[in-house]
N, CA, C, O and CB atoms as a CASP TS submission, in Angstrom:
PFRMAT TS
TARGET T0000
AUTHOR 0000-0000-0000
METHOD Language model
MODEL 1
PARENT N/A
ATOM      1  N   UNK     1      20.420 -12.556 -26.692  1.00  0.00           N
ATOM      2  CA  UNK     1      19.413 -11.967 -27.549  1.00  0.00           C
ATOM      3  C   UNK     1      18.048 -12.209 -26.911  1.00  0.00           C
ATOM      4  O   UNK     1      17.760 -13.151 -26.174  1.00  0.00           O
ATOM      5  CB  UNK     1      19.480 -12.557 -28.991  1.00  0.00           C
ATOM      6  N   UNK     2      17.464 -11.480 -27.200  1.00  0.00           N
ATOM      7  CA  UNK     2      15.818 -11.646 -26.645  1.00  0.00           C
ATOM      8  C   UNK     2      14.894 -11.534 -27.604  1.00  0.00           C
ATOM      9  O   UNK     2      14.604 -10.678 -28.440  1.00  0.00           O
ATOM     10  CB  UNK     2      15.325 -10.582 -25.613  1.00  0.00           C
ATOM     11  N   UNK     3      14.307 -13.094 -27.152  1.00  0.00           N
ATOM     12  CA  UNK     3      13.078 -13.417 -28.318  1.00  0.00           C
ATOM     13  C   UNK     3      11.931 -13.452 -27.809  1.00  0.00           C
ATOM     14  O   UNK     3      11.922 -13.084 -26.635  1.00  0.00           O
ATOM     15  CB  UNK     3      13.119 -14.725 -29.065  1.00  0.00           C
ATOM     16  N   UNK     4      10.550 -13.873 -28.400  1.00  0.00           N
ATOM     17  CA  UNK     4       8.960 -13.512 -27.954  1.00  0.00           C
ATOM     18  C   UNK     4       8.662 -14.626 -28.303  1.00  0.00           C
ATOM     19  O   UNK     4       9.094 -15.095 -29.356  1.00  0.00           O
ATOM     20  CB  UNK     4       8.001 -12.303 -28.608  1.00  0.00           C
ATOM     21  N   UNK     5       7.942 -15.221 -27.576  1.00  0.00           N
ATOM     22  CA  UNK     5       7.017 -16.529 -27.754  1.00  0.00           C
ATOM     23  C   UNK     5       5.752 -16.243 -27.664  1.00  0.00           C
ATOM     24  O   UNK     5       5.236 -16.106 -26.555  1.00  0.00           O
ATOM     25  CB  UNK     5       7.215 -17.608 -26.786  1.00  0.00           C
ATOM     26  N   UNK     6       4.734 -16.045 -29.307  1.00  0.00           N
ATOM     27  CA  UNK     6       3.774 -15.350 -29.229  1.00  0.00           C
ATOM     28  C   UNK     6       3.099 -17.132 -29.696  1.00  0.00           C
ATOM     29  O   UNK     6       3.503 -18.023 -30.443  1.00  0.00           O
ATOM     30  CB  UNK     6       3.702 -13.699 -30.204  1.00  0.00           C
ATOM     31  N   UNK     7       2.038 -16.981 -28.881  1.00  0.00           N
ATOM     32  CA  UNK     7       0.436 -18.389 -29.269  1.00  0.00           C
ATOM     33  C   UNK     7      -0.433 -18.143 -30.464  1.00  0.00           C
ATOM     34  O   UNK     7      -1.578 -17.692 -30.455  1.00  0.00           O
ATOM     35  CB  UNK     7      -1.040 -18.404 -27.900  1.00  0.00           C
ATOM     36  N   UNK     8       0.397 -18.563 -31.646  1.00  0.00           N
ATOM     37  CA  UNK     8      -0.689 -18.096 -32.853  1.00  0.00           C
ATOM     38  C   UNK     8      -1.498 -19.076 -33.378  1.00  0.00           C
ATOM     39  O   UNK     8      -1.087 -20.231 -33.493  1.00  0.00           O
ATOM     40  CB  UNK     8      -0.036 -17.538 -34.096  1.00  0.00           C
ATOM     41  N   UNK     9      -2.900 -18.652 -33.797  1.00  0.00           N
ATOM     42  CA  UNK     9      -3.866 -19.601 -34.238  1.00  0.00           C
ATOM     43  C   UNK     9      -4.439 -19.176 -35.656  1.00  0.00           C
ATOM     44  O   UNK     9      -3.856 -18.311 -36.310  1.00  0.00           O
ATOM     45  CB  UNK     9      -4.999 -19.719 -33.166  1.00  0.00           C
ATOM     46  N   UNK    10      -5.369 -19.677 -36.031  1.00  0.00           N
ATOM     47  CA  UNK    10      -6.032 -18.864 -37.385  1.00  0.00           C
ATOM     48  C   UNK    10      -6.614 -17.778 -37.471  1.00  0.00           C
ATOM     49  O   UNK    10      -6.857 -17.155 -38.505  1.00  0.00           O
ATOM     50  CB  UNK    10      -6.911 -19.415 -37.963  1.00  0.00           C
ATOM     51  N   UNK    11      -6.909 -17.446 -36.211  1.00  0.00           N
ATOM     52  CA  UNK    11      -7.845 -16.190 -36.045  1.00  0.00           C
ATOM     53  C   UNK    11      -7.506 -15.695 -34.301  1.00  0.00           C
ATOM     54  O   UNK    11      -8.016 -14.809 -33.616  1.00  0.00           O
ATOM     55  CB  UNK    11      -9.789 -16.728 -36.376  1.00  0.00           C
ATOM     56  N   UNK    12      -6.502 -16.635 -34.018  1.00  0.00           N
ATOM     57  CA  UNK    12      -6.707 -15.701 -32.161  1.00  0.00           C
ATOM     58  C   UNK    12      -4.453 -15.512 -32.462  1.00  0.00           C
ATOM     59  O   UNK    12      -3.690 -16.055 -33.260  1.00  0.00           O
ATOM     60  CB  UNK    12      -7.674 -17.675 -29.694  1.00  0.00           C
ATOM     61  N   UNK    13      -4.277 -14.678 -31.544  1.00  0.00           N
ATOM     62  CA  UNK    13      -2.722 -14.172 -31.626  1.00  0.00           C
ATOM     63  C   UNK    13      -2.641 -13.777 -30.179  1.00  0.00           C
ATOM     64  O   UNK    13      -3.123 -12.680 -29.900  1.00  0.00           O
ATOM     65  CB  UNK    13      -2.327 -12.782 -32.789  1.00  0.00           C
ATOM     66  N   UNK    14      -2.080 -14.531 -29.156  1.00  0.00           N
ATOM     67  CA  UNK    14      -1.513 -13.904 -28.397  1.00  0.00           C
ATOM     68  C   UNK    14      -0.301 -13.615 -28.325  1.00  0.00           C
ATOM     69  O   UNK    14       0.439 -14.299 -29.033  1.00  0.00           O
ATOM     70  CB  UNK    14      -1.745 -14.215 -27.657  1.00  0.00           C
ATOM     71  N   UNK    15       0.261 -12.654 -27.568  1.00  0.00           N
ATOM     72  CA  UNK    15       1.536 -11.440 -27.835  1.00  0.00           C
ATOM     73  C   UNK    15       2.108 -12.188 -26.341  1.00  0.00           C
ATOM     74  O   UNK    15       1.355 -12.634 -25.475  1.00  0.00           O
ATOM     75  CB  UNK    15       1.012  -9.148 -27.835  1.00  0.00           C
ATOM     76  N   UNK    16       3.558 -12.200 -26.284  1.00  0.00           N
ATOM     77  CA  UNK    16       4.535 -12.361 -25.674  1.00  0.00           C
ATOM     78  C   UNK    16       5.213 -10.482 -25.416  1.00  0.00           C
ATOM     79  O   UNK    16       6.357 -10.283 -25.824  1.00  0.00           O
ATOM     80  CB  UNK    16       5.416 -13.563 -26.599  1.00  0.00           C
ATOM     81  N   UNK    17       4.633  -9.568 -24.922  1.00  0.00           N
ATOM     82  CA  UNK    17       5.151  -8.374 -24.880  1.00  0.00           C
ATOM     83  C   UNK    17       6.609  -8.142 -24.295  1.00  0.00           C
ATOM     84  O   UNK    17       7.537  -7.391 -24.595  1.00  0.00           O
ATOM     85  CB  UNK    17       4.255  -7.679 -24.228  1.00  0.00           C
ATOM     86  N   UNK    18       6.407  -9.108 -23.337  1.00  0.00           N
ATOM     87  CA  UNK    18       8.473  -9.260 -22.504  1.00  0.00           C
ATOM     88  C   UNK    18       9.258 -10.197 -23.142  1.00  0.00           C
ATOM     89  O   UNK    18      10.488 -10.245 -23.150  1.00  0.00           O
ATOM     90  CB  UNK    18       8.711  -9.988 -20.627  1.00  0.00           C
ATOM     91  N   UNK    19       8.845 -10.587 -23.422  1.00  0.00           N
ATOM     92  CA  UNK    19      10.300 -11.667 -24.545  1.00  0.00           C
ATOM     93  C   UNK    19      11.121 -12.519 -23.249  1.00  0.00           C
ATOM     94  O   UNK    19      10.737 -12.486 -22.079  1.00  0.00           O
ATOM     95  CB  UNK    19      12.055 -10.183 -25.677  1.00  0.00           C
ATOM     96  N   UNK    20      12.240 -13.224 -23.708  1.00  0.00           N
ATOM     97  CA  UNK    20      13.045 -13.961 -22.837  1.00  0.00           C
ATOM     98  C   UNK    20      14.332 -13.848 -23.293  1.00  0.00           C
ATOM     99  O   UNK    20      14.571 -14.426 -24.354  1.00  0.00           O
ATOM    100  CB  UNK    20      12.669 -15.308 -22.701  1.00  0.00           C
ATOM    101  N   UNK    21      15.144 -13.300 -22.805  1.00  0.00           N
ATOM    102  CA  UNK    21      16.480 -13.295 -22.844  1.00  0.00           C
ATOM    103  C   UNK    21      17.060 -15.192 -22.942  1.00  0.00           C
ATOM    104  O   UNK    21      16.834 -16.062 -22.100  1.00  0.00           O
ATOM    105  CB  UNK    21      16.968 -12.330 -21.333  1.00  0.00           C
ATOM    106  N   UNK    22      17.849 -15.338 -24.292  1.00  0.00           N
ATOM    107  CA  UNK    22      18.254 -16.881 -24.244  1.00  0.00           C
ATOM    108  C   UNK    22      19.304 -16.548 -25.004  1.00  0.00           C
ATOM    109  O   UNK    22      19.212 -15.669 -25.862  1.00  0.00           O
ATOM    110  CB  UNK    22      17.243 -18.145 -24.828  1.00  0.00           C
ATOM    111  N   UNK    23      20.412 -17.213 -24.772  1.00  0.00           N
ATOM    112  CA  UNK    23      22.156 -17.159 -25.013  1.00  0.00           C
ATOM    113  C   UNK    23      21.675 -17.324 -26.389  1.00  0.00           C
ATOM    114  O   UNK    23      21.789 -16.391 -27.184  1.00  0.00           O
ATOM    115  CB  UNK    23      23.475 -18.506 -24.253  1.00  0.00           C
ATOM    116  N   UNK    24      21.115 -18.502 -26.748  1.00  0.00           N
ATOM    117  CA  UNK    24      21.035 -18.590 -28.363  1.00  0.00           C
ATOM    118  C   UNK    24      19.546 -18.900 -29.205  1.00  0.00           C
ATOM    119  O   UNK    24      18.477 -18.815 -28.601  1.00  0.00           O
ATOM    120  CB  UNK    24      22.044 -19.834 -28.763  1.00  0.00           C
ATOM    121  N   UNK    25      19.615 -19.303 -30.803  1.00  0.00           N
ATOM    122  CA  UNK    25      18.758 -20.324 -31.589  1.00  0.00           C
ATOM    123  C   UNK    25      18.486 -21.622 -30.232  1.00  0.00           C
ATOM    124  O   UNK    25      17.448 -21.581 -29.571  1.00  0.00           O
ATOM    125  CB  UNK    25      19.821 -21.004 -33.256  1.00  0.00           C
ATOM    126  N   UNK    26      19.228 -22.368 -30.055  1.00  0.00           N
ATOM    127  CA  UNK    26      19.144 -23.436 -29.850  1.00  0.00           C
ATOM    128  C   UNK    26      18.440 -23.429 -28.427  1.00  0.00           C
ATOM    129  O   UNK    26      17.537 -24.250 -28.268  1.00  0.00           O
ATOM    130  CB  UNK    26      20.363 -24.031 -30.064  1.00  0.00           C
ATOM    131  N   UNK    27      18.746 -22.633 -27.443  1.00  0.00           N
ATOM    132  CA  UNK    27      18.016 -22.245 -26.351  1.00  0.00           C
ATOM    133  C   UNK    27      16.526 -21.326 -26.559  1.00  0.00           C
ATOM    134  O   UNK    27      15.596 -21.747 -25.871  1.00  0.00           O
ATOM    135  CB  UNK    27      19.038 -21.486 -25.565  1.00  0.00           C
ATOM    136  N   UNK    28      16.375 -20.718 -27.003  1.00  0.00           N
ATOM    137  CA  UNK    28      14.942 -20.558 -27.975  1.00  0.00           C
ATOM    138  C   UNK    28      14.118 -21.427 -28.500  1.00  0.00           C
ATOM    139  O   UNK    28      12.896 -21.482 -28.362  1.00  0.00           O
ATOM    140  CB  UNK    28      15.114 -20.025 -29.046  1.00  0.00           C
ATOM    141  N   UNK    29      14.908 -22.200 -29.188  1.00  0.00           N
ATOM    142  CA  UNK    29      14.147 -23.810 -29.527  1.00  0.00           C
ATOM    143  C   UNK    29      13.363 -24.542 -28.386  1.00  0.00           C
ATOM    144  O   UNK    29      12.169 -24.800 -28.228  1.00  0.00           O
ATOM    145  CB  UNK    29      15.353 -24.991 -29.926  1.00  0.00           C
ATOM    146  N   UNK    30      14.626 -24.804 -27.564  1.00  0.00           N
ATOM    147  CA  UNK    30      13.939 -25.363 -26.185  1.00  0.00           C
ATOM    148  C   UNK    30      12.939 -25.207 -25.506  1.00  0.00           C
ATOM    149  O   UNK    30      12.233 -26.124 -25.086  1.00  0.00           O
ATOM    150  CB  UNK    30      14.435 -25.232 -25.381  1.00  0.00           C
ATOM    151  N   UNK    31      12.677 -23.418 -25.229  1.00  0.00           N
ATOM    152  CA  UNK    31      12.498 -22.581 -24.762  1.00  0.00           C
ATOM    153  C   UNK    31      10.590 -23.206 -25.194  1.00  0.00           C
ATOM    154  O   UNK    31       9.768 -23.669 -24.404  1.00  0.00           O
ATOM    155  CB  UNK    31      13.468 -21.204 -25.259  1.00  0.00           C
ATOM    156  N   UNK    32      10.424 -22.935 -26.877  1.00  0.00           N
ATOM    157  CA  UNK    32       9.295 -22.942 -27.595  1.00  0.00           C
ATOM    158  C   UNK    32       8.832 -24.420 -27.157  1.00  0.00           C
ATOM    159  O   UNK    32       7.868 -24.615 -26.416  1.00  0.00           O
ATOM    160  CB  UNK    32       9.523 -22.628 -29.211  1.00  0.00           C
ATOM    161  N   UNK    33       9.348 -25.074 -27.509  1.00  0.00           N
ATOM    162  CA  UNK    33       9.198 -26.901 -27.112  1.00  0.00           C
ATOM    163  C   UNK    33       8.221 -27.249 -25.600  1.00  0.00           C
ATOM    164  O   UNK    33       7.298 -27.998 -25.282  1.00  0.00           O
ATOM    165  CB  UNK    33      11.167 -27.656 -26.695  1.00  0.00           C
ATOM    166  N   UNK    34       9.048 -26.238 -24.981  1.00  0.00           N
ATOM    167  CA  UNK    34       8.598 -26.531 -23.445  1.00  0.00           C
ATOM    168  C   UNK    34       7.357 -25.751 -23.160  1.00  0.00           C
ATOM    169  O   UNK    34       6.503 -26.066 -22.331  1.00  0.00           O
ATOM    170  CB  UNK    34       9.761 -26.082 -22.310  1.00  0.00           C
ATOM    171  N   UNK    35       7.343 -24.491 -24.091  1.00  0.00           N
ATOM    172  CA  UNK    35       5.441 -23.944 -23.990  1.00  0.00           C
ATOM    173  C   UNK    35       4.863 -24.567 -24.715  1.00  0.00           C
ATOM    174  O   UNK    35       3.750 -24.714 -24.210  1.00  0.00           O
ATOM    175  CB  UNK    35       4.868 -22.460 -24.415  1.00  0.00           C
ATOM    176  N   UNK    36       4.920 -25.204 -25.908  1.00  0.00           N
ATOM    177  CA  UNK    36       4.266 -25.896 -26.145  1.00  0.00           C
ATOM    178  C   UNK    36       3.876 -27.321 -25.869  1.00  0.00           C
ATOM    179  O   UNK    36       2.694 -27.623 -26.033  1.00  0.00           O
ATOM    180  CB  UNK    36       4.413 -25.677 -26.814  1.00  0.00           C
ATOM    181  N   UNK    37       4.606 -28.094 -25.529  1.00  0.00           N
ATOM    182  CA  UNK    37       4.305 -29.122 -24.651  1.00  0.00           C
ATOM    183  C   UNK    37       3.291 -28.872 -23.132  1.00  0.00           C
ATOM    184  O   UNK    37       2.436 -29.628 -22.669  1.00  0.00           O
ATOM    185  CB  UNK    37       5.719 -29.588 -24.323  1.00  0.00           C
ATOM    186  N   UNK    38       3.813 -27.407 -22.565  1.00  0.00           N
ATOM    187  CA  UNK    38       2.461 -27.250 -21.737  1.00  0.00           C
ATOM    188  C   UNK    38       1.327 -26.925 -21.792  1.00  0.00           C
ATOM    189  O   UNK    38       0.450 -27.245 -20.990  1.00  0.00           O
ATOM    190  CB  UNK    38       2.468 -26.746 -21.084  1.00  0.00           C
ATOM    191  N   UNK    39       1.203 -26.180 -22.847  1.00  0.00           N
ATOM    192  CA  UNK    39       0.021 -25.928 -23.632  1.00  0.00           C
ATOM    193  C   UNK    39      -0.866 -27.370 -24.444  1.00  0.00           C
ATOM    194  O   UNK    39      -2.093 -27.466 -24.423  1.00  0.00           O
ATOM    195  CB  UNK    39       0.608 -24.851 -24.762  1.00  0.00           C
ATOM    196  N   UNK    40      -0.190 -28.117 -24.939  1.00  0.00           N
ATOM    197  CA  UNK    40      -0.950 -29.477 -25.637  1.00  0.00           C
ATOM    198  C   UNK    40      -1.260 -30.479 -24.138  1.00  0.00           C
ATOM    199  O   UNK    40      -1.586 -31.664 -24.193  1.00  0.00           O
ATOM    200  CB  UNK    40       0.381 -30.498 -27.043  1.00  0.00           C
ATOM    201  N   UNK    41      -1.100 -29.811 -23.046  1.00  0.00           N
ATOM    202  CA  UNK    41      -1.602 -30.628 -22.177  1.00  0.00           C
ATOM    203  C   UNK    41      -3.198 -30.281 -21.905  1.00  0.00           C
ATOM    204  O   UNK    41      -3.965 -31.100 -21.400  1.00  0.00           O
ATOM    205  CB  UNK    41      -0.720 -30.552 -20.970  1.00  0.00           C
ATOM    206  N   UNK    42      -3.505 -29.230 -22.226  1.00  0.00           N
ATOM    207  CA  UNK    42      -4.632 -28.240 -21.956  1.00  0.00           C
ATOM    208  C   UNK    42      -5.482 -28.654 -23.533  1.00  0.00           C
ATOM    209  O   UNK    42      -5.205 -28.905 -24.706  1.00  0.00           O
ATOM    210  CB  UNK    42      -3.969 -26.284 -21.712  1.00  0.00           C
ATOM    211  N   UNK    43      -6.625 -28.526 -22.659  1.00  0.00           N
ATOM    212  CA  UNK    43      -7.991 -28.704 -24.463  1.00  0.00           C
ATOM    213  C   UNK    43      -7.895 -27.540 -24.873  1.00  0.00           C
ATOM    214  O   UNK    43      -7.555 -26.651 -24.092  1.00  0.00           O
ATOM    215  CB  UNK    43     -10.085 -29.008 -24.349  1.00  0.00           C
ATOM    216  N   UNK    44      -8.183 -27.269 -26.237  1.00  0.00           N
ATOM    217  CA  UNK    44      -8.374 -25.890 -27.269  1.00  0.00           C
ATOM    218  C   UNK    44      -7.620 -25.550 -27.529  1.00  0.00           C
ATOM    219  O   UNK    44      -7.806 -24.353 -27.747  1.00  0.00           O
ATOM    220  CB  UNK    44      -8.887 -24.809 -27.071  1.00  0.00           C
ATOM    221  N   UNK    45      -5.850 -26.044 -27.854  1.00  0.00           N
ATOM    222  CA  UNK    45      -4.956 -25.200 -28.123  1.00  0.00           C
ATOM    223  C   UNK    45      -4.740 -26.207 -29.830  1.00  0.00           C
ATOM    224  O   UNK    45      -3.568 -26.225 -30.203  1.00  0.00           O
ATOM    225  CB  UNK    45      -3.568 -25.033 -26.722  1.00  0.00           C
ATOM    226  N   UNK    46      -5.514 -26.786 -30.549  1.00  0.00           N
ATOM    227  CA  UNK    46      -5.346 -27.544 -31.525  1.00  0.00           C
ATOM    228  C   UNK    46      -5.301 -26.105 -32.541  1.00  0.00           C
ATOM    229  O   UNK    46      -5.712 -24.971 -32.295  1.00  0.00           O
ATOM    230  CB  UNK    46      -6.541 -28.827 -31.690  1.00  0.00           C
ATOM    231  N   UNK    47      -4.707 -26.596 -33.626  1.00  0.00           N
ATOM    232  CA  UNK    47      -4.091 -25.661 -34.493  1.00  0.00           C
ATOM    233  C   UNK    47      -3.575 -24.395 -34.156  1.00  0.00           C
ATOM    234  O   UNK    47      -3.568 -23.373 -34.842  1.00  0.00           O
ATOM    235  CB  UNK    47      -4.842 -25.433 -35.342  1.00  0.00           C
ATOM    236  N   UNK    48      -3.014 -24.640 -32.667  1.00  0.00           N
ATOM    237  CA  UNK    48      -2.047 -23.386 -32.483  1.00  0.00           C
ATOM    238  C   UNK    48      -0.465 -23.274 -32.457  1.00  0.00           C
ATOM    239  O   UNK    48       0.077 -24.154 -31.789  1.00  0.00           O
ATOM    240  CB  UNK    48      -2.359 -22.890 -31.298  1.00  0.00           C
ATOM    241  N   UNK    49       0.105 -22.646 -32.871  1.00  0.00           N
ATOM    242  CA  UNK    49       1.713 -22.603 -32.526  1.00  0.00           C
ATOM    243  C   UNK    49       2.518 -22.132 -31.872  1.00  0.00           C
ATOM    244  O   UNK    49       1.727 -21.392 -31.287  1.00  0.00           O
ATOM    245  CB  UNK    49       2.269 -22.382 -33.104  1.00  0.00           C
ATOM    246  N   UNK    50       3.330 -21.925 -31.485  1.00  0.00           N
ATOM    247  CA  UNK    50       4.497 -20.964 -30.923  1.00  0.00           C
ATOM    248  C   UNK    50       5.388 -20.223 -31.524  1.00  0.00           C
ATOM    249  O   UNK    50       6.537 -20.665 -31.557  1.00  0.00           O
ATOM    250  CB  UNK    50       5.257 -21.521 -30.283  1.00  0.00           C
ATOM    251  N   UNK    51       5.135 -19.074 -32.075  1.00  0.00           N
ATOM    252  CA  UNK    51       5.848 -18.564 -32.730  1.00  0.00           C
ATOM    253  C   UNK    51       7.516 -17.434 -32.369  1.00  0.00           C
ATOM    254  O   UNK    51       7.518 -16.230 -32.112  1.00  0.00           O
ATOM    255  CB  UNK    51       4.812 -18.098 -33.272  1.00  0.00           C
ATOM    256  N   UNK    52       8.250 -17.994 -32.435  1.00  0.00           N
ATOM    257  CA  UNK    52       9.060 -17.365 -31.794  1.00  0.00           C
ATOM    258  C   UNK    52      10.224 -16.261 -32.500  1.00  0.00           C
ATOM    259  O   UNK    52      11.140 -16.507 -33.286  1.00  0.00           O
ATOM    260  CB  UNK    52       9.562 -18.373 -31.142  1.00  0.00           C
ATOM    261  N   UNK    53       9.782 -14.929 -31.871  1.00  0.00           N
ATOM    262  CA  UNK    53      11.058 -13.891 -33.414  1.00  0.00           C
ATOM    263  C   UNK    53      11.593 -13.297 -32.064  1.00  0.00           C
ATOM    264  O   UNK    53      11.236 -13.227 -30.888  1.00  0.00           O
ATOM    265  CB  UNK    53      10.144 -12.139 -35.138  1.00  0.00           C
ATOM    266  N   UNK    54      12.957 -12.788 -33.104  1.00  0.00           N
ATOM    267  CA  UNK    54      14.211 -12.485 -32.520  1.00  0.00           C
ATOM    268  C   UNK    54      13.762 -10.686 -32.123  1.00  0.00           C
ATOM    269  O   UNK    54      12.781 -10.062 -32.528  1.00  0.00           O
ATOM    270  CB  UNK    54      15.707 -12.843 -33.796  1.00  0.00           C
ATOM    271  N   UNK    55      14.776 -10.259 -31.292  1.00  0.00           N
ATOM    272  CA  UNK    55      14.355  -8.711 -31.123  1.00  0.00           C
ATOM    273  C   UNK    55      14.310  -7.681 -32.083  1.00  0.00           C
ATOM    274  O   UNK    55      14.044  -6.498 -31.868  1.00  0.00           O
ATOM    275  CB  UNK    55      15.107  -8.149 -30.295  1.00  0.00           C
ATOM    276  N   UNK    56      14.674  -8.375 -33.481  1.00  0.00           N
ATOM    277  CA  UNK    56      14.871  -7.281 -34.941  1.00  0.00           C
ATOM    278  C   UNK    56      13.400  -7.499 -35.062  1.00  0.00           C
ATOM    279  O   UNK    56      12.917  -6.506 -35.606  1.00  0.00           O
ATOM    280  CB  UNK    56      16.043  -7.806 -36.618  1.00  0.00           C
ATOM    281  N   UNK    57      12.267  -8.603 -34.714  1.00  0.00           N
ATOM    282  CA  UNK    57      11.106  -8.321 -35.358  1.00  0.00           C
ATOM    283  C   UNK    57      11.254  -9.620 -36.684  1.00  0.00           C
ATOM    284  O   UNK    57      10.488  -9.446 -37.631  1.00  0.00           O
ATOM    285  CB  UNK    57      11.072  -6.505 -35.862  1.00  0.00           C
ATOM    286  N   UNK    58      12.372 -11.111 -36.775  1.00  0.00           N
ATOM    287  CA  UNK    58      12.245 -11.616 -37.409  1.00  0.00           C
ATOM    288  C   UNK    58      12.140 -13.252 -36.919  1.00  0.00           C
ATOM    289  O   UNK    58      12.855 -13.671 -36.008  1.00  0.00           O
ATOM    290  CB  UNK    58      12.978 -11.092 -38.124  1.00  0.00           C
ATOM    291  N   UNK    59      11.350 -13.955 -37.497  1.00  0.00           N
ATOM    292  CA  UNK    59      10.668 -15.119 -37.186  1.00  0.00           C
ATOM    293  C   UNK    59      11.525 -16.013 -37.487  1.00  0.00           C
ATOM    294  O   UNK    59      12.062 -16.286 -38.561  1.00  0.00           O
ATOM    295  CB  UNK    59       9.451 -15.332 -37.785  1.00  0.00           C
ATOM    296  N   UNK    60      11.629 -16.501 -36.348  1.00  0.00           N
ATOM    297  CA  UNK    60      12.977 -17.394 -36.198  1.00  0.00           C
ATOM    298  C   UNK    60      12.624 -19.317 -36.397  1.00  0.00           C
ATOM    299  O   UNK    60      13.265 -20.136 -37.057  1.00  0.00           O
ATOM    300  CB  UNK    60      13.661 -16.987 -34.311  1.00  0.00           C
ATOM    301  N   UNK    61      11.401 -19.518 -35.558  1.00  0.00           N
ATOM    302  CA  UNK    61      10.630 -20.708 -35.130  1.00  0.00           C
ATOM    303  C   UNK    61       8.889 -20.453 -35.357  1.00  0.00           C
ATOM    304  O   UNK    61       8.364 -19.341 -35.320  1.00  0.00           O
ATOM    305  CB  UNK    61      11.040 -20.985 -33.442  1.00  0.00           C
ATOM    306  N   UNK    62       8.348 -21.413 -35.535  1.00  0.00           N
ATOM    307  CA  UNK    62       6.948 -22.061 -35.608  1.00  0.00           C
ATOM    308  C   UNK    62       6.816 -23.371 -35.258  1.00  0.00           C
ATOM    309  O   UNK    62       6.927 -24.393 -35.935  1.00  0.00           O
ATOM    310  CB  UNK    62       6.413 -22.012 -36.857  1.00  0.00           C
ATOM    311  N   UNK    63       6.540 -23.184 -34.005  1.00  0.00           N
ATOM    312  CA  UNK    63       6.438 -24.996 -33.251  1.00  0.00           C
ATOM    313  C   UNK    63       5.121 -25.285 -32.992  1.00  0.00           C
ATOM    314  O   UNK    63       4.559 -24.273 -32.572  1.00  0.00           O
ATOM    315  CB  UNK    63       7.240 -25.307 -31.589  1.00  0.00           C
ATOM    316  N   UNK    64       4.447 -26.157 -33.057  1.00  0.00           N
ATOM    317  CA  UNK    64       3.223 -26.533 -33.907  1.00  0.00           C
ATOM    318  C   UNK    64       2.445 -27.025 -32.193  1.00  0.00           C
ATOM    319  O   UNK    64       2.981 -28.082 -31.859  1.00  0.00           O
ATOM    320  CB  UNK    64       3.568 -28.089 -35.496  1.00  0.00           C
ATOM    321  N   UNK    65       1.807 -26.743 -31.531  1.00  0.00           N
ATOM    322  CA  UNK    65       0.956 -27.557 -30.696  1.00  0.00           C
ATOM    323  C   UNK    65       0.747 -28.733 -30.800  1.00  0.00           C
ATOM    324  O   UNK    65       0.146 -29.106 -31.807  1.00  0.00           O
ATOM    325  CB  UNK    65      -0.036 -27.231 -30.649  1.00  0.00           C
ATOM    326  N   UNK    66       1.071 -29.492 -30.031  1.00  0.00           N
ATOM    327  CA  UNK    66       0.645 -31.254 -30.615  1.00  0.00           C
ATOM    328  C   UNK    66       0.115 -31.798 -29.601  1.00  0.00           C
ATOM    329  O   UNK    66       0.660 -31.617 -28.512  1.00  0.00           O
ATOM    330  CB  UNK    66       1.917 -32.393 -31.084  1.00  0.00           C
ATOM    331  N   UNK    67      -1.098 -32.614 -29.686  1.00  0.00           N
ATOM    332  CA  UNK    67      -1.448 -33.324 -28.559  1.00  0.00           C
ATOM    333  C   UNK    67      -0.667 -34.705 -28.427  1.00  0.00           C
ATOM    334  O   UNK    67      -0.880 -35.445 -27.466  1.00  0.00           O
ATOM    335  CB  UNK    67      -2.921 -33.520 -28.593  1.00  0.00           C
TER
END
């Protein structure tokens, strides 16, 4: 299945337009974990998430930026 890992904030949204092909949920999970962990290495990504939906267009994950 192919999902989108879009960077959402309160007011900024970036779009994942190619998505990533991942066998499953659980590889998607990972998937989100690991952009966001590279992203909380970087300043200004505080109150942003990773939002990750499936190719129907439904929101699967919200993984939270953490420093």
């Amino acid at each position: 299945m192919r999902y989108f890992f879009h960077v959402v904030g309160a007011r900024d949204r970036f779009e994942d337009t190619l998505g990533q092909h991942c066998p499953d949920i659980e590889a998607a999970k990972t998937k989100a974990a690991l952009i966001s962990g590279e992203l909380a290495q970087d300043l200004g990504w505080d109150d942003f998430a990773v939002l990750v939906i499936d190719e129907y267009g439904k929101e699967v994950l919200r993984h939270p930026i953490d420093r």
